[in-house]
N, C-alpha and C positions, 0 to 999 in steps of 0.2 A: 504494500500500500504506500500511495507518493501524496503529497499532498505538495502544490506546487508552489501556489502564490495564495496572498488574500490579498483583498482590496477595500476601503472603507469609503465609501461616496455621500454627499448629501443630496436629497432631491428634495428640489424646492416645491414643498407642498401649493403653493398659488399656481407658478410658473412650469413648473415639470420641469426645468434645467434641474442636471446632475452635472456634480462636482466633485473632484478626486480628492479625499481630502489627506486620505496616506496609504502603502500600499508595500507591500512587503513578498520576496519573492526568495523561493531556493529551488536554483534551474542548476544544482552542477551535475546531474544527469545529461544535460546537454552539451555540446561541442560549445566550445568558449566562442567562437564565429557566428551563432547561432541564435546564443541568450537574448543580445539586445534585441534581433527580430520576433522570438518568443516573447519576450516581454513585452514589445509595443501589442503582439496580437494579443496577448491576453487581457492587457488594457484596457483596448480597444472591445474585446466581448466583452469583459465585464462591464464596460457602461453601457453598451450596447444592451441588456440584459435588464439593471437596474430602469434606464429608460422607460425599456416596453413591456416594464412592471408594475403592475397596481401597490398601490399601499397598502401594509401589512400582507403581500403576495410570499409565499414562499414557493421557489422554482428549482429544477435539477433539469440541465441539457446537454444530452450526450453530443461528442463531437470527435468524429475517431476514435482516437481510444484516451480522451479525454472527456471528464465532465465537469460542467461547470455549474455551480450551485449556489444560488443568487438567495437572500433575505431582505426584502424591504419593511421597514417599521412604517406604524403607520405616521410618525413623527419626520418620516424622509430618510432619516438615518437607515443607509445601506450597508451591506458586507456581501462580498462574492468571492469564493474558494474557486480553486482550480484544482483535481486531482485527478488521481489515474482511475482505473474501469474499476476496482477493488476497493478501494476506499470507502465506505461502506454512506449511502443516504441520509440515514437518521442520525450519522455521527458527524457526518460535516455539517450541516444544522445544529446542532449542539454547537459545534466548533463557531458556528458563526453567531449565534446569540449571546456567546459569550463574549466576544469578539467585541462586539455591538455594549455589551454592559458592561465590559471594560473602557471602552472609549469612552463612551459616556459619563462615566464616573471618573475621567479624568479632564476630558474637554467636556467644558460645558454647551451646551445648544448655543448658547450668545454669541462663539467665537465660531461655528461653522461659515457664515457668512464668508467672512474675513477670510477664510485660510482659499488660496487660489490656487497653491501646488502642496507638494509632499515638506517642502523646504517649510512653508508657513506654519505647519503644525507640529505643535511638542511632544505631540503625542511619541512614545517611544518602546510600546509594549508589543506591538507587533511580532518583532522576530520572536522575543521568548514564547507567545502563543501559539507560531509556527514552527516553531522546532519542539515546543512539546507536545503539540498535538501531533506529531508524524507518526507516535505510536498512538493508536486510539486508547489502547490497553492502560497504558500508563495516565492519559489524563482524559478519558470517559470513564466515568464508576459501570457503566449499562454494558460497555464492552468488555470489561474485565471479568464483569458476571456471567453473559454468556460463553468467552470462553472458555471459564470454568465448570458451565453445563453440558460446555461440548466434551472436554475432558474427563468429567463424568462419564460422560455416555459411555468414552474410549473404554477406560478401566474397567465399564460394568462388564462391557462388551471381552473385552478379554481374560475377566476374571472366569467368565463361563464358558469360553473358550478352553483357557487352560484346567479346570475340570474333566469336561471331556476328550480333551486331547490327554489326561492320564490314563484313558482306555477305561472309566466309569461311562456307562450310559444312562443317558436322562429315563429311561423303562427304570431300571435299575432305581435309579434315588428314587422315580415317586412310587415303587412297589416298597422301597424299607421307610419310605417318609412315615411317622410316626404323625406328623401336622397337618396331613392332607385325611380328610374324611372319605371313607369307603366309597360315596357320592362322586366326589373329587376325584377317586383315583378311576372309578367306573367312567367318569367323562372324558379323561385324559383316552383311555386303552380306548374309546369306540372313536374319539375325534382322531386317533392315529391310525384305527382301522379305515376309517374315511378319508383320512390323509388332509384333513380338513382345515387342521389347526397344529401348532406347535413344528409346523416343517422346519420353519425355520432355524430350529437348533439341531 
């Protein structure tokens, strides 16, 4: 998973002008020859995006094997990620209202006006939010839970594996199970006469 650039825009609620107001990029996956034209393109879609975006819209658009994933407040306050095919939907959104409540909490609404380029704002949190969001793991709590349930699954998944790969059969355990009721075991023996159920172990 890449997470490429972010960008933070204002849209002027009367006017609809969109304005850059800081914007933060990690392209060293790309040829050093390359980045500055990478960079102007993604610029370039991200306000493209905020634009031909409603207030309080939330958008994701694939583009190659890129996608870019736009939040507009309904305050104007924007943010737009760029990341790879894998980078998961519901975690670049997280990333970006954070993003958004970061900035916010440091530039106040007063000074959006005012700021005309990246130089104009003091804003400075940027990189550290981009480089620790590269791992979702480490700074989503929702990714680090799922995949802990997928790791789960693994271990349950091999721990019944290595049972029956010591040459124990599943007949076997639910004929000496002492926890399974006569019921229980009569439904097991006819669902594998029928081949109905439990194939899969």
């Amino acid at each position: 998973m890449k997470l490429y650039s972010v960008l933070v825009f204002h849209k002027n609620v009367d006017t609809s002008n969109v304005n850059l107001l800081k914007s933060e990029f990690n392209l060293s996956s790309f040829s050093f020859f390359q980045r500055g034209s990478v960079q102007e393109f993604m610029t370039f879609t991200a306000k493209l995006l905020v634009e031909r975006s409603g207030l309080g819209a939330r958008s994701s658009v694939k583009e190659n094997e890129y996608m870019c994933h736009c939040y507009v407040r309904n305050d104007g306050l924007s943010s737009v990620c760029v990341t790879d095919i894998e980078y998961q939907q519901r975690v670049a959104m997280s990333f970006l209202g954070r993003v958004l409540d970061d900035f916010m909490s440091k530039v106040p609404a007063s000074q959006w006006p005012a700021i005309k380029s990246d130089k104009d704002c003091s804003y400075a949190g940027l990189k550290d939010l981009l480089d620790k969001w590269q791992n979702p793991r480490d700074a989503d709590p929702m990714s680090r839970v799922q995949e802990e349930v997928e790791e789960t699954k693994i271990v349950m998944h091999n721990t019944i594996q290595s049972v029956l790969d010591r040459g124990e059969k599943l007949d076997d355990l639910v004929k000496k199970s002492e926890n399974l009721s006569d019921q229980s075991k009569l439904f097991y023996t006819q669902a594998r006469k029928m081949n109905k159920c439990c194939n899969y172990v």
